[in-house]
N, C-alpha and C positions, 0 to 999 in steps of 0.2 A: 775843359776836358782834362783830366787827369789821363798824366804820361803813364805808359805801359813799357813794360819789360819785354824784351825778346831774345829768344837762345836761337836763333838760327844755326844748319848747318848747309856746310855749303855753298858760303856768301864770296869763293871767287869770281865768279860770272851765275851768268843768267838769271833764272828764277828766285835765286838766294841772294843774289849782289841784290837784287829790285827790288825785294821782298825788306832787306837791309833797308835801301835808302829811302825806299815809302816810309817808312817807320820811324827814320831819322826826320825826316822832313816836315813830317808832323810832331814832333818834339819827344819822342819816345827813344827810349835807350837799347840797343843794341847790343849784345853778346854776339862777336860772328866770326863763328868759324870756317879755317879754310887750311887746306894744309899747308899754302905756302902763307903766308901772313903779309908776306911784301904786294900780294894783289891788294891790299885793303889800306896802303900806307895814304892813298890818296883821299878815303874816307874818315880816318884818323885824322888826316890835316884838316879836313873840313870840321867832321863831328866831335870833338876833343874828346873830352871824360864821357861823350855819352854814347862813343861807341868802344864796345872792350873787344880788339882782335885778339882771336884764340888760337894758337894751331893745335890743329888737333883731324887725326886721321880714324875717324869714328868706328872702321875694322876694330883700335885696339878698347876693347873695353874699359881698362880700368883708364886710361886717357879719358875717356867716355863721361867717367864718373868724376872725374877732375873737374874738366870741364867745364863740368854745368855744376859743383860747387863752386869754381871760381867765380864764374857770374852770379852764386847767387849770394856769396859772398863780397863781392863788388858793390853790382847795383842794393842789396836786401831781399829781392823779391824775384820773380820770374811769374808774370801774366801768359806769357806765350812762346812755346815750342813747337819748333818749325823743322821737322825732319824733312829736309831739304836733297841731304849728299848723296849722289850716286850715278848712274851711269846705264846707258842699254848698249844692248850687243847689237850689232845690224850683220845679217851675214842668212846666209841656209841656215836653220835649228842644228841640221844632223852634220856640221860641220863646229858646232861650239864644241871647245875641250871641255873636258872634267875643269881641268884647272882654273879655264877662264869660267866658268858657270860658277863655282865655287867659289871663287874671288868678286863674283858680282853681286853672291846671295850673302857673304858677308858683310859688303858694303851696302845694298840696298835693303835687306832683309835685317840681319845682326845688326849692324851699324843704328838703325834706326830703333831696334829692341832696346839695345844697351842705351841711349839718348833717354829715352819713355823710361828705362825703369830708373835711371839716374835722376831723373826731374820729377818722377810721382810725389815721392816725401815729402817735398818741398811745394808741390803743387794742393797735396793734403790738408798740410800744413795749415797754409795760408788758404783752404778753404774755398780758392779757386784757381782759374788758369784753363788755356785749352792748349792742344796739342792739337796740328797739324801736319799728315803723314802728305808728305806733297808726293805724286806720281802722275808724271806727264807722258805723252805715249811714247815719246826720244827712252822713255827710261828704260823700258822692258821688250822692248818693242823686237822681233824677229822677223823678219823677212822669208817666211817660211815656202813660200815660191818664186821662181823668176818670170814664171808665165801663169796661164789658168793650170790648174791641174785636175785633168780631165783621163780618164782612160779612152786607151784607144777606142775611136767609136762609139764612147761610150759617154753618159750624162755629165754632169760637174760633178767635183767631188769636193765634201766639206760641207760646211752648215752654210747654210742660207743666212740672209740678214735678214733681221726678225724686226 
């Protein structure tokens, strides 16, 4: 089996660290990014040259487009992008601020733009590659009631499950 390339973002915990070490484990090389880089030092002592830690806070765009030339500059190639980074709000809807809203749609929305249109050329390029927008329900997820929400005396309120 010929190794593949990966730009993960992401790769301090969870889905991104995992996504990371399956990839390593099966002899494939790793681009993983994390904002702090020191979460990955123990991956680096394992996977040597074949995993490259990035820091990189995927809000800033042109970091963005670093990035994923640096890996592809590294490794040659990029088979697979994994927009991985970002976060959900848990709380009422009508209690998010502007500003936290805003800052989560740059990270989960922007963040993962600027990733995609950083690595197309390159995935052009070479003719293949996939892109993977990961979204798990932690990421967006609201808690838009604390109870049923029903009107007085009255039916449910909301869409049914279909």
């Amino acid at each position: 089996m010929t190794a593949k390339t990966w730009f993960i973002t992401g790769t301090s915990r969870g889905f991104g660290r995992e996504w990371a070490i399956a990839a390593l484990d099966r002899g494939d090389e790793v681009a993983a990014t994390a904002r702090d880089i020191a979460s990955l030092d123990d991956l680096a002592a394992k996977y040597g040259e074949t995993i490259l830690p990035i820091p990189l806070d995927v809000t800033d765009r042109d970091a963005d487009f670093a990035a994923v030339k640096l890996a592809h500059d590294y490794f040659g190639r990029l088979d697979g992008i994994v927009n991985n980074a970002g976060y959900g709000q848990f709380g009422m809807v009508e209690e998010i601020s502007e500003a936290e809203i805003r800052a989560q749609l740059e990270t989960n929305l922007l963040g993962a733009l600027w990733v995609t249109q950083a690595a197309l050329p390159y995935l052009r390029e070479q003719a293949s590659g996939h892109i993977l927008q990961a979204a798990g329900i932690s990421r967006g997820a609201w808690h838009l009631f604390s109870g049923p929400a029903r009107p007085r005396g009255g039916s449910r309120a909301g869409p049914e499950p279909g």
